[in-house]
C-alpha positions as CSV (number, residue, x, y, z in Angstrom):
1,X,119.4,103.0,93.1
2,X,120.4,103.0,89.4
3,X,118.4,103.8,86.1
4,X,117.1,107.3,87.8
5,X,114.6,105.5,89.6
6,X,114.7,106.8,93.0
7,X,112.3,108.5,95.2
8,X,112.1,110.8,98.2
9,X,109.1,110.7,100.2
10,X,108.1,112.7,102.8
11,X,105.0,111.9,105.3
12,X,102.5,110.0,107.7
13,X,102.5,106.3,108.6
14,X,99.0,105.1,107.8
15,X,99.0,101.6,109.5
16,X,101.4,99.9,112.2
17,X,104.8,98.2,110.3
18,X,103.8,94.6,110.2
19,X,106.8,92.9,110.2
20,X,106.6,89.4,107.8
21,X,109.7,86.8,107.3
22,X,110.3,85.0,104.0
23,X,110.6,80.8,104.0
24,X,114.3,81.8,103.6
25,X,114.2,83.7,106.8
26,X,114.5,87.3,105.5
27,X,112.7,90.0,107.6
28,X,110.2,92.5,105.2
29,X,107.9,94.9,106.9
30,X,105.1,97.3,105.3
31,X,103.1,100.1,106.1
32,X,101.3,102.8,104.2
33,X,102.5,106.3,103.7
34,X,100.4,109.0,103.0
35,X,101.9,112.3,101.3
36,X,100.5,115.4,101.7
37,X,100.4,118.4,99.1
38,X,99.7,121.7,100.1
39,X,99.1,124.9,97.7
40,X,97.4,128.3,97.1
41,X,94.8,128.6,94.4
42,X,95.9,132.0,92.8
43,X,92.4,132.7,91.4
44,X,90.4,132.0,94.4
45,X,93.5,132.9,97.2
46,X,91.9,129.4,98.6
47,X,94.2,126.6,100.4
48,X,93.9,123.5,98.4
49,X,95.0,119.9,99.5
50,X,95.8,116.8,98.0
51,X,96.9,113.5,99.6
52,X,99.0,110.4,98.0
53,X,98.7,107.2,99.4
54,X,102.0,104.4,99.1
55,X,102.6,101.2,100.2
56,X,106.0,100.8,101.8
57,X,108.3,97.8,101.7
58,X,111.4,97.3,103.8
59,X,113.9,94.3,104.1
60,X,116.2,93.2,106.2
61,X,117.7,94.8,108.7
62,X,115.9,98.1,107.9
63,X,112.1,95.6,108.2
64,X,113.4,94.9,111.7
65,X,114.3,98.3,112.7
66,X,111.2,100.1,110.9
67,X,108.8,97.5,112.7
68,X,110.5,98.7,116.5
69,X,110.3,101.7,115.4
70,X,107.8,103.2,113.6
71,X,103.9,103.8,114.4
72,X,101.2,104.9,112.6
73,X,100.9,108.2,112.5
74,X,104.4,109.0,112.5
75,X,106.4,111.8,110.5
76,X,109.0,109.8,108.2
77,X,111.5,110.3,105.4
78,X,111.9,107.6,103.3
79,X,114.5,107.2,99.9
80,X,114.3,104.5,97.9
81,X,113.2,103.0,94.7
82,X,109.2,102.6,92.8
83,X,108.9,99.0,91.7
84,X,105.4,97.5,90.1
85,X,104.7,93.8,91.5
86,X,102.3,91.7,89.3
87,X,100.6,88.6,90.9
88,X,98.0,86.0,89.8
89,X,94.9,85.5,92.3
90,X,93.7,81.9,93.4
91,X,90.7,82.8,91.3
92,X,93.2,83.7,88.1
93,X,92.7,87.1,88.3
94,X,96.0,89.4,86.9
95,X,96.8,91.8,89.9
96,X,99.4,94.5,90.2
97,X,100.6,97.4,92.5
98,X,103.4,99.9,92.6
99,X,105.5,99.8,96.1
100,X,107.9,102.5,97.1
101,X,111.1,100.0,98.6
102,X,112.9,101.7,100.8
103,X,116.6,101.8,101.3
104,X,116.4,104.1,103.9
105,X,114.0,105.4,106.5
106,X,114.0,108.4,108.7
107,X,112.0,110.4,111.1
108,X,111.5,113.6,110.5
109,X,112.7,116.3,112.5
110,X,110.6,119.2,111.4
111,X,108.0,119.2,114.4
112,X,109.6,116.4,116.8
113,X,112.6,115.1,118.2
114,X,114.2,111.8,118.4
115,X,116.6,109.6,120.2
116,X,118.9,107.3,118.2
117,X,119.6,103.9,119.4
118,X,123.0,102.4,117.4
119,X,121.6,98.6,117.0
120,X,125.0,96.3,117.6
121,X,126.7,95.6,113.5
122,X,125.3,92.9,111.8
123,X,126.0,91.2,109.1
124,X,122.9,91.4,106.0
125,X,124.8,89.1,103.6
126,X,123.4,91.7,101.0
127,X,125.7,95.0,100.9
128,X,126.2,95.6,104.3
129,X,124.2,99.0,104.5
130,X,120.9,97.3,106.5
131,X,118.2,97.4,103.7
132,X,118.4,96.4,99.9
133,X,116.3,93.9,98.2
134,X,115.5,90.3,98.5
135,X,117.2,87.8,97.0
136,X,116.5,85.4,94.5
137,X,113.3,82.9,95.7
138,X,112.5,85.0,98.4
139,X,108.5,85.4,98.7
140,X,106.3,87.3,100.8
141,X,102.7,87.6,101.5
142,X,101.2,90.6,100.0
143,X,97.4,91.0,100.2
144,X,96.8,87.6,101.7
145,X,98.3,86.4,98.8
146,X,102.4,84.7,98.5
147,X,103.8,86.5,95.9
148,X,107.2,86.2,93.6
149,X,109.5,89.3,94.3
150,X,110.1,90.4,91.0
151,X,113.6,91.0,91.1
């Protein structure tokens, strides 16, 4: 994570990991994240709420492991980087999102408990820490559409 473009998020899984692989082979997964924000109106003493949604993208190892893992509904931590995907419809419409990718995931431990299961070392052939980014040529489908990862 360079160029102070990282993020820390902290929240629900909205929909199941669906786990995806890349005509190169390389695993991504995604799910949806929604944050919550929480504060006290101080003219009216009133709770307010607010609610982000995000789309998350894993690769790698870290797509294999969130997809076991995870389920919706699920408290998570994730740290990674925003990036802004542009894609061109079959109908030549200009399309664009921002995605969260994560480098790392994590459940959180504020209301639950976990057990960690150490998966047997494998190799990525990216920097050996189990997430990252694609690699050159590598497409996925996003949106029932195959997309260019822009980087």
């Amino acid at each position: 994570m360079s160029n102070g473009n990282s993020v820390t998020l902290i929240g629900n899984i909205t929909r199941e990991p669906e786990l995806r692989f890349t005509p190169s082979g390389q695993a991504t997964s995604t799910f949806g994240l929604a944050v919550n924000r929480r504060w006290q109106n101080r003219q009216t003493q009133e709770w307010e709420e607010a609610t982000s949604f995000f789309d998350v993208v894993c690769w790698r190892e870290l797509a294999e492991n969130s997809s076991e893992s995870l389920e919706k509904g699920a408290r998570i931590i994730v740290t990674g980087r925003v990036e802004q995907r542009s894609w061109e419809t079959p109908d030549g419409e200009r399309r664009s999102k921002v995605e969260v990718i994560a480098d790392e995931l994590g459940p959180s431990l504020r209301w639950a408990t976990c057990q960690i299961t150490k998966n047997d070392r494998r190799s990525s052939g990216y920097d050996g820490l189990g997430g990252g980014s694609p690699q050159a040529g590598d497409e996925y489908i996003a949106d029932g559409v195959a997309a260019e990862e822009p980087f």
